[in-house]
N, C-alpha and C positions, 0 to 999 in steps of 0.2 A: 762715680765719685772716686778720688783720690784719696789716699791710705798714706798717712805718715808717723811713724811711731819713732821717739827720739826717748832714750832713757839715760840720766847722768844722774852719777853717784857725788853728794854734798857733806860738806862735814858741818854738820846741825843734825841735833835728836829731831827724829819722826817728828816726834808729840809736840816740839818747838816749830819745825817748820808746818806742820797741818795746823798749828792754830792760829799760822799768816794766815796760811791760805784757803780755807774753810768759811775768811771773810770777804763773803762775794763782792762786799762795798771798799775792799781794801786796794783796790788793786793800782790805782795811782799811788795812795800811801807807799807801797812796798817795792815800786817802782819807782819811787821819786822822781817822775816825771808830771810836767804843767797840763795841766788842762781841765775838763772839769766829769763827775758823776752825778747820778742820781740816781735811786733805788725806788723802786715803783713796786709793792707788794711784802711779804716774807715768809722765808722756806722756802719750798720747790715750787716754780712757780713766778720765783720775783725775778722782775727786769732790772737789769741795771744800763743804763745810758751813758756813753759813754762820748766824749767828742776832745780830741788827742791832736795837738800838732800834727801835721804828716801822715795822720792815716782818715782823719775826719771823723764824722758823727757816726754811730753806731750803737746799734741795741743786740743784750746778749740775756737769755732765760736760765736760770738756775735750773735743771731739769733734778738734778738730786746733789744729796751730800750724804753721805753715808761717814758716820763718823768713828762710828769703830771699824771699817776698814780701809777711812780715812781715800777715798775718793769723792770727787767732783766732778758732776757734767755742768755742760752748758751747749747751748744752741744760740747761731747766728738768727735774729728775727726780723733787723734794718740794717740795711748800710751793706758795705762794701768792702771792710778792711783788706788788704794786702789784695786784692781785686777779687777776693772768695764771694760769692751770692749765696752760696748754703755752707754752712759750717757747723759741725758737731766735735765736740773736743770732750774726755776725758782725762786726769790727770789720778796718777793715784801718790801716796807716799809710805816707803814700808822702810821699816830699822831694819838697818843691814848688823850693825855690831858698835857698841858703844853711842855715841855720838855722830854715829852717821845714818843717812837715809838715801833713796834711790828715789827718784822722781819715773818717773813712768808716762808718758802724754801721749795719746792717740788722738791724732784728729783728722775726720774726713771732712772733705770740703767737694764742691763742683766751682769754677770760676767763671766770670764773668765771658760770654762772646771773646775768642780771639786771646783771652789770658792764657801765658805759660804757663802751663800746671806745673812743672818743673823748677820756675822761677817761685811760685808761690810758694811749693814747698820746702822751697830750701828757705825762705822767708819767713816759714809756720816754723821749721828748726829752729831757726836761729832765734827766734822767738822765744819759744819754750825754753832754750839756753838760759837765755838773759831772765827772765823769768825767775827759773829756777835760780840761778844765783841769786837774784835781787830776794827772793825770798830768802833764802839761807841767808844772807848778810841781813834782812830786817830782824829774821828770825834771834840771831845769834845776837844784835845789838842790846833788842828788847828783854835779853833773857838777863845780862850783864848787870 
């Protein structure tokens, strides 16, 4: 498996962007991107379905949330995104100082037959980038 760790510091409080993102069913909302979910289960344990323009249908398992130290897992369990076949991601979020936080994201993966793992994980970055902004910007609107 492949090891990718990307951390970027956001100006949104902790406690503003962990309660984007803590919602496992949010995650088109706070991306404002078309497509569609559905949540099968809740708590550790629930599936969320997901099927996205450009990356296709996929299913993802909430494995924990731990909310006072404000981490999330999830595991890939259908589908294929960015051509990963196994995927395990972590993200955490800690107050750095006022109004800011640090995002934190760990994710391993294996890819498909023949897939760049190189390509993928510049693709699992750039990912968690936009992510993490789109949460600090739902973060910061919702708080206004």
């Amino acid at each position: 498996m492949k090891t990718v760790h990307h951390r970027c510091e956001k100006d949104v409080a902790a406690d503003a962007a962990w309660a984007v993102l803590r919602n496992f069913g949010a995650l088109l909302d706070y991306m404002g991107i078309a497509g569609g979910i559905s949540l099968e289960g809740k708590g550790a344990g629930t599936v969320r379905r997901l099927n996205i323009p450009d990356m296709g249908r996929f299913a993802e398992r909430l494995d924990n949330r731990d909310d006072a130290r404000r981490i999330l897992a999830y595991t890939l369990v259908e589908g294929s995104p960015l051509g990963m076949v196994k995927y395990r991601a972590e993200v955490s979020v800690t107050k750095i100082a006022g109004d800011r936080c640090l995002f934190h994201w760990r994710g391993e993966f294996d890819g498909a037959q023949g897939a760049d793992l190189d390509e993928i994980a510049q693709a699992l970055t750039a990912s968690y980038e936009e992510m993490s902004d789109a949460i600090a910007s739902f973060a910061r609107n919702s708080t206004q």
